[in-house]
C-alpha positions as CSV (number, residue, x, y, z in Angstrom):
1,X,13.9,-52.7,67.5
2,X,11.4,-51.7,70.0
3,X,8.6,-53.5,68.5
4,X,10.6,-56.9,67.9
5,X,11.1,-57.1,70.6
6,X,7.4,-56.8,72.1
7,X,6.4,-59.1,69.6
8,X,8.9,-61.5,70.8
9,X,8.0,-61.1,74.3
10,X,3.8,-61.4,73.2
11,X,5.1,-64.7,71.7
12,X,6.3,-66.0,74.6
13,X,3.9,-64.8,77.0
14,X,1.5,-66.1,75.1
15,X,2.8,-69.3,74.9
16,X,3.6,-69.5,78.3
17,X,0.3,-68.9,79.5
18,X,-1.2,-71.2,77.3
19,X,0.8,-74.3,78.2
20,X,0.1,-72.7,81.9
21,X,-3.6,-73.9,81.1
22,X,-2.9,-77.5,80.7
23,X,-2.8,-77.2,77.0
24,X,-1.0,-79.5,74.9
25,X,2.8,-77.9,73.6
26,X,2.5,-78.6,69.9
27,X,-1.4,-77.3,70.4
28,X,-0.1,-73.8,71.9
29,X,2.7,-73.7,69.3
30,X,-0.1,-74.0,66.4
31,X,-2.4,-71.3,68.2
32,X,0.3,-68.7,68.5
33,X,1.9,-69.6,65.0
34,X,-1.4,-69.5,63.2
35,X,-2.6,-66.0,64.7
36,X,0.8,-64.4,64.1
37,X,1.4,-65.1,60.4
38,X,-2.4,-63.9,59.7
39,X,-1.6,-60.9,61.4
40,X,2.1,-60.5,60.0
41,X,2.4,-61.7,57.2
42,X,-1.4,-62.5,55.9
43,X,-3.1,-64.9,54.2
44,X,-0.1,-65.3,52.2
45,X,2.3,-66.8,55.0
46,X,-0.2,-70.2,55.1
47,X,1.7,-71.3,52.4
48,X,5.2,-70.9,55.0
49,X,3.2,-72.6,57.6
50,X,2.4,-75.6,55.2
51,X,5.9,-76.1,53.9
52,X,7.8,-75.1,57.7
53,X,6.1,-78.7,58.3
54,X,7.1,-80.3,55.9
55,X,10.4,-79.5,55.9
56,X,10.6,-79.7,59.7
57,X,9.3,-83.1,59.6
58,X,11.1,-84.6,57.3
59,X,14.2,-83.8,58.3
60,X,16.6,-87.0,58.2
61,X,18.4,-86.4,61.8
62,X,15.3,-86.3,63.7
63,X,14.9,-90.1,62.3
64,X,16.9,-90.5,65.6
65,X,14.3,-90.0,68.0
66,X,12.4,-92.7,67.6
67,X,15.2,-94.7,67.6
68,X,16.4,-94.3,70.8
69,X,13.1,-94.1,71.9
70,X,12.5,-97.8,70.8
71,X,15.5,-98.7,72.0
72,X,14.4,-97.9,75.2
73,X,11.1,-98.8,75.1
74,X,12.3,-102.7,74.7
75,X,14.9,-102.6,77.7
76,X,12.4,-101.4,79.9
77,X,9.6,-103.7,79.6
78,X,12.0,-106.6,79.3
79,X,13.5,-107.7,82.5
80,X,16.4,-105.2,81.8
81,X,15.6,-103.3,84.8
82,X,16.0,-106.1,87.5
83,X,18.7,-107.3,86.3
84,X,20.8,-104.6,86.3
85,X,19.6,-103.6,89.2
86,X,20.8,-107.3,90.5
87,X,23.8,-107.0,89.6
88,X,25.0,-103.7,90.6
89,X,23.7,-104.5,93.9
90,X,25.6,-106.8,94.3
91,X,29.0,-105.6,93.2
92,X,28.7,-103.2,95.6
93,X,28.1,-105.9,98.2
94,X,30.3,-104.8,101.0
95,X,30.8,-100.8,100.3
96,X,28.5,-99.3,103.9
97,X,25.7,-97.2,102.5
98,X,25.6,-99.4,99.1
99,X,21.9,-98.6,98.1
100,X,22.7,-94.8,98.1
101,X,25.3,-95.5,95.8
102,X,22.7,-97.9,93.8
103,X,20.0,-95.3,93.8
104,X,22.9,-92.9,92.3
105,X,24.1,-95.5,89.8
106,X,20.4,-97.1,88.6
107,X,19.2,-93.8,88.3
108,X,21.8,-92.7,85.8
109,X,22.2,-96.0,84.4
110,X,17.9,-96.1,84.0
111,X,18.2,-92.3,82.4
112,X,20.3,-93.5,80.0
113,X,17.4,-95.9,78.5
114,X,14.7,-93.5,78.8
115,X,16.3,-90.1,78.3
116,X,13.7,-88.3,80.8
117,X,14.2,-87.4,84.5
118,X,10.5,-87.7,85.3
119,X,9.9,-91.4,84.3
120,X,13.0,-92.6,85.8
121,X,12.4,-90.4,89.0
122,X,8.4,-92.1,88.9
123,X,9.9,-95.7,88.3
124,X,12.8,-95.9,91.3
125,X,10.1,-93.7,93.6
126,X,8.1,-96.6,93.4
127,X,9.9,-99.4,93.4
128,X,13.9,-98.8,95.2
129,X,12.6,-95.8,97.7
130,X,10.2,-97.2,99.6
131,X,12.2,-100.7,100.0
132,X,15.7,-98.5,101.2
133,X,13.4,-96.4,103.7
134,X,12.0,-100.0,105.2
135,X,15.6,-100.9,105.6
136,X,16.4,-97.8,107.7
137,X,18.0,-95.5,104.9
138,X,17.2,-91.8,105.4
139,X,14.1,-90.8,103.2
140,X,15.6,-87.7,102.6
141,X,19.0,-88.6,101.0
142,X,17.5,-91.9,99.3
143,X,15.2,-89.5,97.6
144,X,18.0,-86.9,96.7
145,X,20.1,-89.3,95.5
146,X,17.4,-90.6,92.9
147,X,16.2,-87.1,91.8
148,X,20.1,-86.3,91.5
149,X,20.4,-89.5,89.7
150,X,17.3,-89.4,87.2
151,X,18.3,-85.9,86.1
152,X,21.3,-87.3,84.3
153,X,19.2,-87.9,81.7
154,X,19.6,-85.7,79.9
155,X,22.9,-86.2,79.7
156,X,24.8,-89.2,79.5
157,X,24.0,-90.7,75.9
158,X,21.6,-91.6,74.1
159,X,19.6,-88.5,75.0
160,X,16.3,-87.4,72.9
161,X,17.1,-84.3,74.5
162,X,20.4,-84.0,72.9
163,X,19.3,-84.9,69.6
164,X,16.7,-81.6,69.8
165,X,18.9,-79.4,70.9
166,X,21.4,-80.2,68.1
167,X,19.0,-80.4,65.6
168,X,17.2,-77.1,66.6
169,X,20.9,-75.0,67.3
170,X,22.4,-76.8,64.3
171,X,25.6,-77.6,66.0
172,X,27.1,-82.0,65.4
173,X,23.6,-84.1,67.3
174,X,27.6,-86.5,67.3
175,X,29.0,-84.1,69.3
176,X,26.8,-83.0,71.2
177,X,26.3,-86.4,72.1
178,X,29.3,-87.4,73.3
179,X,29.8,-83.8,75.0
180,X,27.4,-85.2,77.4
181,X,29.8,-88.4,78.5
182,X,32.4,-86.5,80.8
183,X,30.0,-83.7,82.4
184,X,27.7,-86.9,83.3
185,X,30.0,-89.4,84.8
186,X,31.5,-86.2,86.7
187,X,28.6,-85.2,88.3
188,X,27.6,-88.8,89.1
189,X,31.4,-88.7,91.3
190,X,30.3,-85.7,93.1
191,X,27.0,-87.1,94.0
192,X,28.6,-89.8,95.4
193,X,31.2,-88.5,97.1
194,X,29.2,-86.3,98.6
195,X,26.9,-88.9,99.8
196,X,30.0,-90.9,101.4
197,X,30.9,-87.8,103.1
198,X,27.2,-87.3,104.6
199,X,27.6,-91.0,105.9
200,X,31.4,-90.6,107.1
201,X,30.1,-87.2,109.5
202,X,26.9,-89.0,110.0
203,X,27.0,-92.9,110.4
204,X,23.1,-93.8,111.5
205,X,22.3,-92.5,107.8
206,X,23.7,-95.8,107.0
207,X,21.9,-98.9,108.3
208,X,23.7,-102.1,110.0
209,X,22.1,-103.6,106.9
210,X,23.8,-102.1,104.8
211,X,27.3,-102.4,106.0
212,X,29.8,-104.9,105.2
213,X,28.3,-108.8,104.4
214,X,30.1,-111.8,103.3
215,X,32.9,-111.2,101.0
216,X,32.2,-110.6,97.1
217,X,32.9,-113.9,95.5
218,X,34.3,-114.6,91.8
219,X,31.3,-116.1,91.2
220,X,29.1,-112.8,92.5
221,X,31.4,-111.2,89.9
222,X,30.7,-113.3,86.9
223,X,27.6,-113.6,87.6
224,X,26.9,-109.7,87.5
225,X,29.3,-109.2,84.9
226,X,27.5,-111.3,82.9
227,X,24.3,-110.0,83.8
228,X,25.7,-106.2,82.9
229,X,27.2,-107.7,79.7
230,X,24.1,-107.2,77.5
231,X,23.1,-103.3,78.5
232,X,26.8,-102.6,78.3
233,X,27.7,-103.9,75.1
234,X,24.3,-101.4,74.0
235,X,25.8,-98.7,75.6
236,X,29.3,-99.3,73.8
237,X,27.9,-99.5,70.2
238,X,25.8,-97.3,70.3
239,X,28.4,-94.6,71.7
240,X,31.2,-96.5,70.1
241,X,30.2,-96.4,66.8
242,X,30.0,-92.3,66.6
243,X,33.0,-91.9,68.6
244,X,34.8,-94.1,66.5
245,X,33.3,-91.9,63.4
246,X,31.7,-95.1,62.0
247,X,28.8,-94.3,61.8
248,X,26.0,-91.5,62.5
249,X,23.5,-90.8,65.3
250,X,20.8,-92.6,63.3
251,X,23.1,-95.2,62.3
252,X,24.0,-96.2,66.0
253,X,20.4,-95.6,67.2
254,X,19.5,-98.4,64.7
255,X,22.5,-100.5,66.1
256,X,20.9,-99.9,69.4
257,X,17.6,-101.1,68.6
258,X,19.0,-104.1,67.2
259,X,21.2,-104.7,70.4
260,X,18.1,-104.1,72.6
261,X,15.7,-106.5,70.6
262,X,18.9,-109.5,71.5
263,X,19.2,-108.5,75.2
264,X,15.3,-109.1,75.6
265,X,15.8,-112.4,73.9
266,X,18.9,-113.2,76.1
267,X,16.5,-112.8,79.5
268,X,14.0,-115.1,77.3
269,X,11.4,-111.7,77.8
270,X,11.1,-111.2,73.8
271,X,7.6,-111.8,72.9
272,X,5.8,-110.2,69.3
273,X,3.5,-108.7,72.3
274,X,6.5,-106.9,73.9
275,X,8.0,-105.6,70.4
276,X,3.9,-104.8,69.1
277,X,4.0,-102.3,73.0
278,X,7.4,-100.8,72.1
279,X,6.6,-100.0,68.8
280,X,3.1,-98.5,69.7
281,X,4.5,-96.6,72.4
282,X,7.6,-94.9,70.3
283,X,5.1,-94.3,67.7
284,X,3.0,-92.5,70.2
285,X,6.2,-90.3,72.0
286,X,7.6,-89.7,69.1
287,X,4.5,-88.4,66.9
288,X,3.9,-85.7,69.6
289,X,7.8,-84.5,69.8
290,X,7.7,-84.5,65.9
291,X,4.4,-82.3,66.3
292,X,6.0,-80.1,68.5
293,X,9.0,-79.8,66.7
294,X,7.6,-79.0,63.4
295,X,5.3,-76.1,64.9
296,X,8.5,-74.8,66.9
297,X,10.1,-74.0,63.3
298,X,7.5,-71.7,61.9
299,X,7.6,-70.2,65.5
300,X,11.4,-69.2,65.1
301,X,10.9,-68.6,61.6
302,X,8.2,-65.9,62.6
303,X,10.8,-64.3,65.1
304,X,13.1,-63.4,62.5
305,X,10.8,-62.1,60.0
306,X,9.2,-60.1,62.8
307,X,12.6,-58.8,63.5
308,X,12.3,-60.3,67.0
309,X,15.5,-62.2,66.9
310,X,17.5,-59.7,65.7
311,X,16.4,-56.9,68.2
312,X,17.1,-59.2,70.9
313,X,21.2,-59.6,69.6
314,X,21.1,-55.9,69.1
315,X,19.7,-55.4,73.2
316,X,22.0,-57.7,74.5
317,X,25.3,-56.2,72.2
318,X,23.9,-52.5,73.2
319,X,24.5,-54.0,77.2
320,X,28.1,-54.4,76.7
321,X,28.9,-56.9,79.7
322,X,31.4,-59.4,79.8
323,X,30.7,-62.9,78.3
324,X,30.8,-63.9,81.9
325,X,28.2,-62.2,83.4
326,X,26.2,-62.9,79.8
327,X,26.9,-66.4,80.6
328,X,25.2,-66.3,83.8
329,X,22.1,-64.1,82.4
330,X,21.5,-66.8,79.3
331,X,21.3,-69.6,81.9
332,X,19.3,-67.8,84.7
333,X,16.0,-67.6,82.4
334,X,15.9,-70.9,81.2
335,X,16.3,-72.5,85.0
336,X,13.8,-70.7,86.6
337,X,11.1,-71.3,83.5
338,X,12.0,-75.1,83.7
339,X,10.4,-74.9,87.0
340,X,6.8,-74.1,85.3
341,X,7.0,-75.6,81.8
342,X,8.2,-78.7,80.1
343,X,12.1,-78.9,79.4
344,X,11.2,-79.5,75.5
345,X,8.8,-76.8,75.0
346,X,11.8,-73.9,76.9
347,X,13.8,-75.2,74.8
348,X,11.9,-75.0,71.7
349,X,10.8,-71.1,72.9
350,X,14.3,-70.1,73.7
351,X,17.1,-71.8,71.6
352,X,15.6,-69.5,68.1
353,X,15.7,-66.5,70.5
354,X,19.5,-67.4,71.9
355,X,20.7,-68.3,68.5
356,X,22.2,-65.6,67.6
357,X,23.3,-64.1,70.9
358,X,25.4,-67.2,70.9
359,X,27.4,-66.7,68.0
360,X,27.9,-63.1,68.5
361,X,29.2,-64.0,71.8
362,X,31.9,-66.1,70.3
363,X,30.4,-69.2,72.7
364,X,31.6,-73.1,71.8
365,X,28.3,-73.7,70.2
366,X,29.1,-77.8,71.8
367,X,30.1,-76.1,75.3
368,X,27.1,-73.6,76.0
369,X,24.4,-75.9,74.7
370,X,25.9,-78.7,76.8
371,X,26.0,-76.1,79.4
372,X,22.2,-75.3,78.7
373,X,21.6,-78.8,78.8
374,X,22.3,-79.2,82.5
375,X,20.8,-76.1,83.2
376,X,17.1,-76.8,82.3
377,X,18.1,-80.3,84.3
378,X,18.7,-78.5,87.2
379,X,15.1,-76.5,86.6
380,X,13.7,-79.6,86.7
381,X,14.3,-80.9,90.2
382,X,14.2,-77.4,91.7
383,X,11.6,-76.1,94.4
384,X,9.0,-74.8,94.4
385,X,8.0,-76.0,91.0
386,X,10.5,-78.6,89.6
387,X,8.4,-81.1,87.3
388,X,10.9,-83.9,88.5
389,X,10.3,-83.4,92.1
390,X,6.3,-83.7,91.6
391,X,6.8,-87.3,89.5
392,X,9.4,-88.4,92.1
393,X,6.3,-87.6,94.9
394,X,3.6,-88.6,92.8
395,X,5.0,-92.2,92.5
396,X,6.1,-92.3,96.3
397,X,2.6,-91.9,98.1
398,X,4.2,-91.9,101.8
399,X,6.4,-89.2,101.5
400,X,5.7,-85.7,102.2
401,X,6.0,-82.6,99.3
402,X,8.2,-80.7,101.7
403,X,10.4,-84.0,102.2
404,X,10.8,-83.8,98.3
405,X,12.0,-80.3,98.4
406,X,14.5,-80.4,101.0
407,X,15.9,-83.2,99.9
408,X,16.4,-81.8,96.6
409,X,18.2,-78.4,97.5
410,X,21.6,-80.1,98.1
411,X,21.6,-81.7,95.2
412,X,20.6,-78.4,93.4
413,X,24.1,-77.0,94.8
414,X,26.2,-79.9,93.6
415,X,24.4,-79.3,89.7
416,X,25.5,-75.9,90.0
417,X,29.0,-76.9,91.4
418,X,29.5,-79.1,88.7
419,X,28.4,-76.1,86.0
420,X,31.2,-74.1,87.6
421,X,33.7,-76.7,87.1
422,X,32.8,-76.9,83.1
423,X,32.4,-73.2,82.7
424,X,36.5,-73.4,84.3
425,X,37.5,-76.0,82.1
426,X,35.7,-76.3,79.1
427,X,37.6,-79.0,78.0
428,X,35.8,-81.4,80.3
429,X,33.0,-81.2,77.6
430,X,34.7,-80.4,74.3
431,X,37.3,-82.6,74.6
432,X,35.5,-85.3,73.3
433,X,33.7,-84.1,70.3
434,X,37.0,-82.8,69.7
435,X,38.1,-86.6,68.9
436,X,35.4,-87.2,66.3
């Protein structure tokens, strides 16, 4: 037992302080894979390595990836962007403090195309942040409210995230899917409402600007509805369709593609140039993950033959605490190593490793992953080292690294609220996938 688990702690260190260097993920997988089987297993494990890749990489449910990374990829360099952003602007025409609310909405809305916190925190750092602080918003809760916003994510569907996580615990990529919808919009409520109140104790957070203006029209409704009517109708297939059991992950992501390729010709933006950059891009994102995903495999592969797996089920059985307080001890290591390392490569370190604790534990495999979900989020945008919080600053030149890191804090209490409430009521998350 002893000695599984050292060599599951070597692996990890290891790891660790190579991505610590700068070096690629899949790159520090290969290096730590490669010297353990020669020193494990011998010259006869190459022949494991060889067909762990192959089998890792042709697996048919990671076909969903690139999918939704395409998907994506089109919406975002068609004039998707502005005009949702448009429209939701102006359906929230007379609420006081409406580009908080917009910031809170485009982010989540945004996360939903690209699946990653960082790009959408990067995008809306450089384009809606510096144009609310001209118009007298506060820096710091404009810049909360996006960080809060991007690191939905993961979350709210489709999520390349998700699809990893499923893929790599084995649990429904469907249900974990659509586990994400509830916890998502909920959070997005309390961000909000939470906001309002700030601006309630508070008024001068909210500039005259921003108060009431002339009374929404039907036509500024059409208009935006109309506008909205594209992305949404996305949205609703893709989701739709596995909710409604019609069809799989794969399946909808190809649906979405599809829907994503007519909403670029709609705003008269698709061009064999646009589709020739989407394609080379998702080729490009989605190469590396599949890299990283196939040397990941022989990685967990390796902890069970080591007997590193299994030592770390027997240490946490011999501890004999209650699921509770286990609860809390799975979900503190992932958060605090989210603020050094990439959200893909902790989970592709720890899920093998928690495997097994999980199911001993009796855990809703949908619940705690969902759960584990929002926790490497919350990593993300936490000081001193959040990745999110450095893209968010990178892209917004006049703000201040300390501005960043206040203005995250609050936001970090609300993810953790919001944790509480689903570890309460797990139905909030399995309630759902329950319907599929």
């Amino acid at each position: 037992m002893t000695s599984g688990i050292a060599a599951t702690a070597i692996g990890m260190g290891a790891l660790l302080l190579l991505m610590a260097t700068g070096m690629p993920v899949f790159v520090a997988f290969m290096i730590v894979n490669l010297v353990a089987v020669g020193l494990i297993i011998g010259e006869a494990g190459f022949g494991m390595f060889v067909n762990s890749l192959f089998e890792t990489t042709t697996t048919l449910s990671l076909v969903t990836v690139p999918l939704f990374i395409l998907m994506g990829e089109i919406l975002f360099r068609s004039s998707a962007v502005d005009v949702v952003l448009g429209a939701v602007d102006r359906l929230l025409g007379k609420v006081r403090g409406r580009q908080y609310i917009l910031s809170i909405l485009l982010s989540a809305i945004f996360a939903t195309l690209s699946g990653a916190a960082m790009g959408v925190a990067a995008m809306l750092g450089r384009s809606l942040l510096p144009s609310m602080i001209q118009r007298g918003y506060d820096p710091s809760l404009a810049a909360g409210n996006i960080l809060a916003g991007a690191s939905l994510a993961p979350l709210i569907p489709p999520s390349v995230l998700t699809i990893i996580i499923g893929t790599l615990a084995g649990v429904s990529i469907s249900g974990l899917l659509v586990a994400g919808i509830v916890p998502g919009l909920m959070l997005a409520v309390i961000f909000i409402l939470y906001t309002m109140l700030r601006i309630m104790r508070n008024p001068s957070l909210a500039p005259i600007d921003s108060g009431p203006r002339r009374k929404l029209s039907f036509g500024d409704v059409a208009r935006s509805v109309v506008d909205l009517l594209p992305f949404t109708a996305i949205i609703l297939m893709v989701m739709g369709l596995i909710l409604a059991g019609v069809a799989t992950p794969t399946e909808a992501g190809a649906m979405g593609v599809l829907g994503a390729i007519f909403a670029a010709a709609v705003n008269r933006r698709l061009t064999l140039g646009l589709l020739w950059e989407s394609l080379t891009s998702t080729a490009l994102v989605s190469g590396m993950i599949l890299m990283i995903m196939a040397s990941s495999k022989l990685f967990s592969q390796l902890l069970a033959f080591s007997g590193g797996a299994t030592a770390v089920t027997n240490l946490v059985v011999g501890l004999d605490l209650p699921p509770l307080v286990m609860l809390v001890i799975l979900l503190a290591l992932p958060f605090v190593l989210c603020m050094f390392v990439d959200q893909i490569a902790i989970m592709l370190i720890v899920i093998p490793i928690y495997l097994p604790v999980v199911q001993h534990l009796g855990f809703d495999p949908i619940w705690f992953w969902c759960l584990f979900l929002v926790d490497i989020t919350i990593g993300g945008i936490t000081p001193p080292f959040g990745y999110t919080l450095f893209a968010l600053k990178g892209a917004w030149a006049e703000g201040s690294l300390a501005l960043v890191f206040s203005a995250a804090w609050p936001f970090v209490f609300l993810f953790v609220l919001g944790m509480a409430i689903m570890i309460a009521f797990p139905s909030i998350v399995t309630f759902l996938p329950s319907l599929i």
